[in-house]
KOLVEXMAR-271783 format. One line per 8 residues: number of its first residue (from 0); for each residue x, y, z of N, C-alpha, C. Coordinates in nm, 4 decimals. Example, Ala and Ser with C-alpha at 12.3 -4.5 7.8 and 13.67 -1.06 7.14 Angstrom:
0) 1.3190:-0.5690:0.7800:1.2300:-0.4500:0.7800:1.3200:-0.3300:0.7800 | 1.2850:-0.2250:0.7080:1.3670:-0.1060:0.7140:1.2900:0.0030:0.7870
***
This chain:
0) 0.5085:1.3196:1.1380:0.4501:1.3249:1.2708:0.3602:1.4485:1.2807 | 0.2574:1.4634:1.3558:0.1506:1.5263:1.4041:0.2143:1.5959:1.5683 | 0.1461:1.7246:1.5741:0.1383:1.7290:1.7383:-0.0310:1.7398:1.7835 | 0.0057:1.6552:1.8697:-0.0956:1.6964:1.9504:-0.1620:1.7677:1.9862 | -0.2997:1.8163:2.0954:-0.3332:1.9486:2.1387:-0.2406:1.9968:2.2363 | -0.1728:1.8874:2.3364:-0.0454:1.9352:2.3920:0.0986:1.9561:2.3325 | 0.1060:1.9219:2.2126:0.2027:1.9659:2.1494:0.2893:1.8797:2.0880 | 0.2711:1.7459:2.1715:0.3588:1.6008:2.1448:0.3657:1.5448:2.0109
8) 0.4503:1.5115:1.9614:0.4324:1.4421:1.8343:0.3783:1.3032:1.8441 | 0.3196:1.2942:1.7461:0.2449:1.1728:1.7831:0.2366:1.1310:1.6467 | 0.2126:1.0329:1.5909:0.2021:0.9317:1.4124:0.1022:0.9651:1.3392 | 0.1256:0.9618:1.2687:-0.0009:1.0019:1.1689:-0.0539:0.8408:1.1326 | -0.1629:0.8220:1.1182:-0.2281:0.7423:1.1183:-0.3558:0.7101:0.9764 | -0.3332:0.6319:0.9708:-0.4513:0.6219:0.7926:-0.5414:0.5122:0.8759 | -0.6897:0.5701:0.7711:-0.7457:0.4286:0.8232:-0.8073:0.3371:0.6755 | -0.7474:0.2230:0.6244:-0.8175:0.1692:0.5668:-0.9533:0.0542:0.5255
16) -1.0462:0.1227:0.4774:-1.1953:0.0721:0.4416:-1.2206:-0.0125:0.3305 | -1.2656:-0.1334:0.3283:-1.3365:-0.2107:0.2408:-1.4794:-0.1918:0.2892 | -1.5597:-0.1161:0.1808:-1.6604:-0.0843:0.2665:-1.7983:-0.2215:0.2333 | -1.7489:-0.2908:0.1057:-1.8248:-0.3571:0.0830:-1.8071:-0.5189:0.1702 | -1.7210:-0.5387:0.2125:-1.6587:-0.6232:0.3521:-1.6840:-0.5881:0.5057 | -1.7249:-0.4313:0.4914:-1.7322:-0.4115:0.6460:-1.6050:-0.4292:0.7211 | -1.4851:-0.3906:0.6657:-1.3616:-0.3751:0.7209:-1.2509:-0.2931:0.7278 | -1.2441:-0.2561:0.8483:-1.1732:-0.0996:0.8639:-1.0619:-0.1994:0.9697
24) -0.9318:-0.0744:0.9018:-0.7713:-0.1335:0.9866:-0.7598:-0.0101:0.9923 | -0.6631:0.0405:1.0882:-0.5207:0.1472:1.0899:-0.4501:0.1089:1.1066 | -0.3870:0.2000:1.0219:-0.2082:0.1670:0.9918:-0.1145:0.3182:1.0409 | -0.0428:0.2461:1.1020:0.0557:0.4185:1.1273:0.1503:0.4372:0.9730 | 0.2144:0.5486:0.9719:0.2714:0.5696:0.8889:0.4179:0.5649:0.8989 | 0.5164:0.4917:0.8413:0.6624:0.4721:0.8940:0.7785:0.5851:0.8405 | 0.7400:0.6909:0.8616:0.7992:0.8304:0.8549:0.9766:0.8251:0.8672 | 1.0062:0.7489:0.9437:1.1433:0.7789:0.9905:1.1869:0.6883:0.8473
32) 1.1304:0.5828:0.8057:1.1770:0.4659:0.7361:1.1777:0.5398:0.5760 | 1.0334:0.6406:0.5409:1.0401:0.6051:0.4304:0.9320:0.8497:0.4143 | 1.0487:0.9155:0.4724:0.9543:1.0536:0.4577:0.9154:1.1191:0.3740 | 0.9605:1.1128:0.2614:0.8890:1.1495:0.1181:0.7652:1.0739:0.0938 | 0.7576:0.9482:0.0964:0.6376:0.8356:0.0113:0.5425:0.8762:0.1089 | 0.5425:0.8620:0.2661:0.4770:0.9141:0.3603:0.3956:1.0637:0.3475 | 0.4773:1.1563:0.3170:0.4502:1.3167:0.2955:0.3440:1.3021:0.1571 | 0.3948:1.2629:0.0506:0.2735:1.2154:-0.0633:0.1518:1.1602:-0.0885
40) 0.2002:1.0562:0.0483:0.0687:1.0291:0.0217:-0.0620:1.0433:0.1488 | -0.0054:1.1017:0.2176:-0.0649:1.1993:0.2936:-0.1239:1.2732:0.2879 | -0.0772:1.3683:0.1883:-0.1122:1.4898:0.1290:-0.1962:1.4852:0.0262 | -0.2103:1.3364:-0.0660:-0.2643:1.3152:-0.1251:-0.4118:1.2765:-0.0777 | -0.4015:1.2079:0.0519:-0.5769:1.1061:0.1159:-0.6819:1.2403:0.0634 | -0.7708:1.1837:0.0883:-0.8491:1.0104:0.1070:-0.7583:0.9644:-0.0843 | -0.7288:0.8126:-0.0871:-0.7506:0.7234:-0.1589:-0.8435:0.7025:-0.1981 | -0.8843:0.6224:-0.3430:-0.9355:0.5427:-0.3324:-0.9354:0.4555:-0.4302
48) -0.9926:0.3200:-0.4796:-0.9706:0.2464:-0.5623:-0.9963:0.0759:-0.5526 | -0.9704:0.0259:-0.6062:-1.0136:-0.1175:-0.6507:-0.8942:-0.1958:-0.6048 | -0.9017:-0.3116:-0.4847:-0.8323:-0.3732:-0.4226:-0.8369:-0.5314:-0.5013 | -0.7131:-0.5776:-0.5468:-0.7077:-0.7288:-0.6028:-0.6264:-0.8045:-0.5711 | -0.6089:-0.8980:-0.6000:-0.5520:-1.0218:-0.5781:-0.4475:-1.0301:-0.6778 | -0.2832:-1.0133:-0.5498:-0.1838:-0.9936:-0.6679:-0.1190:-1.1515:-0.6640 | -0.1114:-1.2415:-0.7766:-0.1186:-1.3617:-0.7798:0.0742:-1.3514:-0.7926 | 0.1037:-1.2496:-0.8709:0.2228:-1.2540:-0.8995:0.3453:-1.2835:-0.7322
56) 0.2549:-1.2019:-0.6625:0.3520:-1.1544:-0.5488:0.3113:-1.2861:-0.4440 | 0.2026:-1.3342:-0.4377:0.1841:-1.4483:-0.3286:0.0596:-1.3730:-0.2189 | 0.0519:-1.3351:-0.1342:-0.0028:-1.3198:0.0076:0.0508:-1.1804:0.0011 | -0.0329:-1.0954:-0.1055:-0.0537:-0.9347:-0.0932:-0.1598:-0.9056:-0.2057 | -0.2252:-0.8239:-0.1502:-0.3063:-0.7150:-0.2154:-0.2820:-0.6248:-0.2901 | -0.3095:-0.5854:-0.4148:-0.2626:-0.3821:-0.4583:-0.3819:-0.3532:-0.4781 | -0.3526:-0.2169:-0.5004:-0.4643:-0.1431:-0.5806:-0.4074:0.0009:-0.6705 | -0.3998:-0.0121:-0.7807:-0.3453:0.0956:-0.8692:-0.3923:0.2593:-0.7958
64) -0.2870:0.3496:-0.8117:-0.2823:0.4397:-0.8277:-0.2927:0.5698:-0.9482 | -0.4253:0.6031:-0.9109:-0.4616:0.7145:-1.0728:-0.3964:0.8306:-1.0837 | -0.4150:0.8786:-0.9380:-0.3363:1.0339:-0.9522:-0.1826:1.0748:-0.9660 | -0.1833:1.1377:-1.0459:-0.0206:1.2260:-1.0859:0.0343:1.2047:-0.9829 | 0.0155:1.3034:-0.8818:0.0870:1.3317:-0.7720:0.1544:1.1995:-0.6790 | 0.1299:1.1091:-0.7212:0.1625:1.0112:-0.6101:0.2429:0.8785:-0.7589 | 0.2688:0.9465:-0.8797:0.3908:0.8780:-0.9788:0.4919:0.9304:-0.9109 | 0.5803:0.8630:-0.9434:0.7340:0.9129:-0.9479:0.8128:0.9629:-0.7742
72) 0.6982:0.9017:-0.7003:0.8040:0.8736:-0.5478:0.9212:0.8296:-0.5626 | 1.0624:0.8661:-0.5143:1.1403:0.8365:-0.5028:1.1782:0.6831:-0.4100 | 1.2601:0.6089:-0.4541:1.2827:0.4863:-0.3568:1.3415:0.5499:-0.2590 | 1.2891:0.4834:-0.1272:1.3152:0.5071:-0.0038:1.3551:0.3907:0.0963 | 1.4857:0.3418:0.1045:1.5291:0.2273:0.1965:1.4177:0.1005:0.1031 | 1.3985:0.1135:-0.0010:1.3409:-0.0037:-0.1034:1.3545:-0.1291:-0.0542 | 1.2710:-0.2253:-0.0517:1.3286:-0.3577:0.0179:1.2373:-0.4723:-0.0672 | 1.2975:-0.6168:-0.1177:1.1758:-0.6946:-0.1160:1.1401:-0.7858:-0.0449
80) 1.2209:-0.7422:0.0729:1.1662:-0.8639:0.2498:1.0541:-0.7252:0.2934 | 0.9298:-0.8413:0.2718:0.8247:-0.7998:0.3156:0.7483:-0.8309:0.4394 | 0.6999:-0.8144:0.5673:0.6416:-0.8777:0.6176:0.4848:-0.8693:0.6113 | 0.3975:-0.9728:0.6973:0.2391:-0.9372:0.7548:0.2303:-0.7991:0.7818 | 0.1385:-0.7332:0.7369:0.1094:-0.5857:0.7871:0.1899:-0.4713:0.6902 | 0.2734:-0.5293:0.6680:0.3401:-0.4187:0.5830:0.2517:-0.3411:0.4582 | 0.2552:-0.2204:0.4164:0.1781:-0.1604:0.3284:0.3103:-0.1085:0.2533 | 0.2909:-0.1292:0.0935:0.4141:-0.0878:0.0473:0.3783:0.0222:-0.0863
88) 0.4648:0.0856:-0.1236:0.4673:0.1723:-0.1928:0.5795:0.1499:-0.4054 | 0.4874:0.1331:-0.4844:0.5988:0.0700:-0.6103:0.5577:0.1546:-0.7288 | 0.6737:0.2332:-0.7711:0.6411:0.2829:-0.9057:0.7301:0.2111:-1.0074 | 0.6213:0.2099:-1.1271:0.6729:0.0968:-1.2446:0.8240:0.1549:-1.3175 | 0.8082:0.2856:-1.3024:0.9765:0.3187:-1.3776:1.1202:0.3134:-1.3024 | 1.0760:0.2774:-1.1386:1.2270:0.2100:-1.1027:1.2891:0.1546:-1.1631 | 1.1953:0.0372:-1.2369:1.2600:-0.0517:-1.2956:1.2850:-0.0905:-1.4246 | 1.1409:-0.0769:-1.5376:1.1472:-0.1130:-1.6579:1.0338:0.0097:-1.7025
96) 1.0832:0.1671:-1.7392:0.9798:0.2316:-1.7961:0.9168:0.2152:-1.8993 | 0.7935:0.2141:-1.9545:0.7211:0.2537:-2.0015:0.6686:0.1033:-2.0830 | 0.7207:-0.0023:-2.0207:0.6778:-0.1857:-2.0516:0.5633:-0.2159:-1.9938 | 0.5261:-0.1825:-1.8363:0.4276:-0.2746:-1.7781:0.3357:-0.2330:-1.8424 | 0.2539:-0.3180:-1.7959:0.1172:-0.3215:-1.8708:0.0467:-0.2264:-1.9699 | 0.1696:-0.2166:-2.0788:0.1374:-0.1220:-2.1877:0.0899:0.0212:-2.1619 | 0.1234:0.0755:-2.0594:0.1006:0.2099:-1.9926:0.2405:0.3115:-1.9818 | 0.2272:0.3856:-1.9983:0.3379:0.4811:-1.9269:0.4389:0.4514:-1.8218
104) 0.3142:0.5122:-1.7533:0.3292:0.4911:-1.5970:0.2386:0.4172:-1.5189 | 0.2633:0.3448:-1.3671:0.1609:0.2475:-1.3048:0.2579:0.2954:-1.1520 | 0.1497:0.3149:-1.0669:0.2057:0.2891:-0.9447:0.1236:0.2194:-0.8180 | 0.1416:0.1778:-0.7833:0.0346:0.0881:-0.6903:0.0582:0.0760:-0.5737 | 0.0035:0.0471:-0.4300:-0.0172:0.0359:-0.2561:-0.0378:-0.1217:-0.2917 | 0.0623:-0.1746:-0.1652:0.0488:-0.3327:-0.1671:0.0494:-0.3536:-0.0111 | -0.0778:-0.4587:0.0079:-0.0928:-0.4912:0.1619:-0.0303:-0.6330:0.1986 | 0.0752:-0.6481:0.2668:0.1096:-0.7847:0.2521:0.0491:-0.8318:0.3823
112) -0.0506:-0.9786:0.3645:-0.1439:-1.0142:0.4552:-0.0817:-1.1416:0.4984 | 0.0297:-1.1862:0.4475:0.0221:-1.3504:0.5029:0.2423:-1.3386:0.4656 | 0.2540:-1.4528:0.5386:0.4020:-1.4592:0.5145:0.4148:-1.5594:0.3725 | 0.5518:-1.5135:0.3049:0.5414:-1.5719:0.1811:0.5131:-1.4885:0.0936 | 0.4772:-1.3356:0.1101:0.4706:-1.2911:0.0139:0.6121:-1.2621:-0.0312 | 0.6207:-1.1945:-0.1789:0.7521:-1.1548:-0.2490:0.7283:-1.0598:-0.3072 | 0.7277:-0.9340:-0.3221:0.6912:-0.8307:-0.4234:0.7905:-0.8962:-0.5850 | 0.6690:-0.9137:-0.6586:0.7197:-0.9734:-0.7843:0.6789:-0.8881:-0.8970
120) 0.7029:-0.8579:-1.0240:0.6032:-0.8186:-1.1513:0.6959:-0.9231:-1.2408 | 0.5869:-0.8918:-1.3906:0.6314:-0.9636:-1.5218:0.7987:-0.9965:-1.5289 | 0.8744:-0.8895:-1.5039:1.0238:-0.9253:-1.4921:1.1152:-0.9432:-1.3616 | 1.0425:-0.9790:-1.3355:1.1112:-1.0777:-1.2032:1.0770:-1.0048:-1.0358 | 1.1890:-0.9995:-0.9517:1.1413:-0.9377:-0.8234:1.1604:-0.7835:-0.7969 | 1.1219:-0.7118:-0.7395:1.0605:-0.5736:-0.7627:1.1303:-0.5121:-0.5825 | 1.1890:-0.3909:-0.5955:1.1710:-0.3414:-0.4577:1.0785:-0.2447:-0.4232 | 1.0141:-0.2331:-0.3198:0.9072:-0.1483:-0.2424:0.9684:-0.0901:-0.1670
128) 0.8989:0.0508:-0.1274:0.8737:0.1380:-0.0218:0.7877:0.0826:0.0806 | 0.8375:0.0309:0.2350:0.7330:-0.0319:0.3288:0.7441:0.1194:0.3583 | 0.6095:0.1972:0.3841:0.5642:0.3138:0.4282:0.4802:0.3296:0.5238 | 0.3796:0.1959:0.5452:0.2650:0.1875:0.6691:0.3177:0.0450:0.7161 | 0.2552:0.0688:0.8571:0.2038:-0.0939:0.8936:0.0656:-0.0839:0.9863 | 0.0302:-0.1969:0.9530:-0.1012:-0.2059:1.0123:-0.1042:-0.2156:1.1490 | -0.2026:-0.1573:1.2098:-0.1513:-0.1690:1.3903:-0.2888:-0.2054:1.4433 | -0.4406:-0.2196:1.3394:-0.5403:-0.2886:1.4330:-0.6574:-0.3493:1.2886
136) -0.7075:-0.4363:1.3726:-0.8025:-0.5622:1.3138:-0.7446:-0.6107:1.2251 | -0.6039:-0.6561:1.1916:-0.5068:-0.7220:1.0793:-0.5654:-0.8719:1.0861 | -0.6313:-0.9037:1.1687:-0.6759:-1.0586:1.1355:-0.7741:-1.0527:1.0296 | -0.8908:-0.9620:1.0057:-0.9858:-0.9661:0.9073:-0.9015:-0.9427:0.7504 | -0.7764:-0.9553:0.7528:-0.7359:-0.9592:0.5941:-0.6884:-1.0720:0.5189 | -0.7101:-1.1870:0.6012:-0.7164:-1.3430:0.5628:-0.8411:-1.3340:0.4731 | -0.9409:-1.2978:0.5314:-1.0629:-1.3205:0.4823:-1.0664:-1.2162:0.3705 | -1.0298:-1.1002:0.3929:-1.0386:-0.9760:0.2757:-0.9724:-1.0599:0.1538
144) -0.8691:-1.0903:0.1799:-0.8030:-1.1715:0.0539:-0.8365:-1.2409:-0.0139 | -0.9167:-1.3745:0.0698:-0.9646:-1.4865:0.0034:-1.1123:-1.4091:-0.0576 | -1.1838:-1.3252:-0.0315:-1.2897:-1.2521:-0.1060:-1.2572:-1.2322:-0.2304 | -1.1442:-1.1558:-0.1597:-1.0774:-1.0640:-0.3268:-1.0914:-1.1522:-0.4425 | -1.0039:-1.2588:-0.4449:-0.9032:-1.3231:-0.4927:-1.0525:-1.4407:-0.5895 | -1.1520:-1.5003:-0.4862:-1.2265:-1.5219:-0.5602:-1.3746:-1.4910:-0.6162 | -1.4074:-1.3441:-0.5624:-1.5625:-1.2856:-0.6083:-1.4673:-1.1679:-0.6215 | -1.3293:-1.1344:-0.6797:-1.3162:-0.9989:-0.7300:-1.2972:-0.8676:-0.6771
152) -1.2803:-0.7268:-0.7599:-1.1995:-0.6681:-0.6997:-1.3358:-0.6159:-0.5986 | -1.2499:-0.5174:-0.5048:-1.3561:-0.4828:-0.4098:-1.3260:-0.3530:-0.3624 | -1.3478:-0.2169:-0.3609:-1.3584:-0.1058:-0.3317:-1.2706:-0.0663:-0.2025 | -1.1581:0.0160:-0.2223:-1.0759:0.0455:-0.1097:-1.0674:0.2170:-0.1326 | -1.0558:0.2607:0.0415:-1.0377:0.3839:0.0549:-0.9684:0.3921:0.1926 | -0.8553:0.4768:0.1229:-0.7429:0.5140:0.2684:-0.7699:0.6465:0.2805 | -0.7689:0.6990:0.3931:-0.8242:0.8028:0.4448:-0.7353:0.8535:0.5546 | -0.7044:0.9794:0.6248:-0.6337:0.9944:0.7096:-0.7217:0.9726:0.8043
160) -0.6708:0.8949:0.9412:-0.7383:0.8517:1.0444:-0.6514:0.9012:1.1794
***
């Protein structure tokens, strides 16, 4: 949480950009749920990176994570009931180190846009950190998706908002 100029605590807030879509959301940050993954990657913004079409999981988005600082978040209330809006948080050595995709390490932000998603990888179902949720223009990510998914990845940047 943030204070205010009067002093109030108030949410910290991200705003995420597809800039080549012309589509900006905010998302608050779910602090009480998840305060480490929150504090990281906070501290870490602006984001940025290449948004795709995760076929594995159903009706969500990722986009890999490059920087150090934001490997090795601790699980926080981990879950794989996901809903619409949810923004989630997954590092690859919870579960099977140093297998996925022939890398070390992998950690990735997942936007779940539609119901039906499942956070999934190569060995089966996966738990996440829900850390954001989206709180405005969540209808334009029907369309962000179906972009993605068939003209490819597309340029994302989270930013503190």
């Amino acid at each position: 949480m943030l204070a205010d100029e009067g002093g109030f605590l108030v949410e910290k807030r991200v705003e995420i950009v597809i800039p080549e879509l012309d589509v900006s959301s905010t998302a608050i940050l779910l602090e009480e749920n998840c305060p480490k993954t929150c504090e990281v990657i906070w501290n870490c913004l602006p984001i940025k990176g290449y948004l795709i079409y995760n076929k594995w999981c159903g009706q969500q988005l990722i986009f890999e994570l490059k920087e150090r600082a934001l490997f090795n978040i601790p699980r926080e209330n981990s879950t794989s009931d996901v809903r619409p809006r949810d923004i989630t948080y997954w590092y690859s050595y919870w579960d099977h180190p140093g297998i996925l995709r022939g890398v070390d390490e992998y950690a990735e932000i997942g936007i779940i846009w539609l119901r039906g998603a499942k956070p999934w990888y190569v060995w089966g179902e996966k738990k996440v950190n829900i850390f954001a949720e989206i709180i405005s223009n969540f209808n334009r990510w029907f369309d962000v998706a179906k972009k993605v998914r068939f003209t490819g990845a597309k340029e994302i940047i989270v930013k503190k908002g």
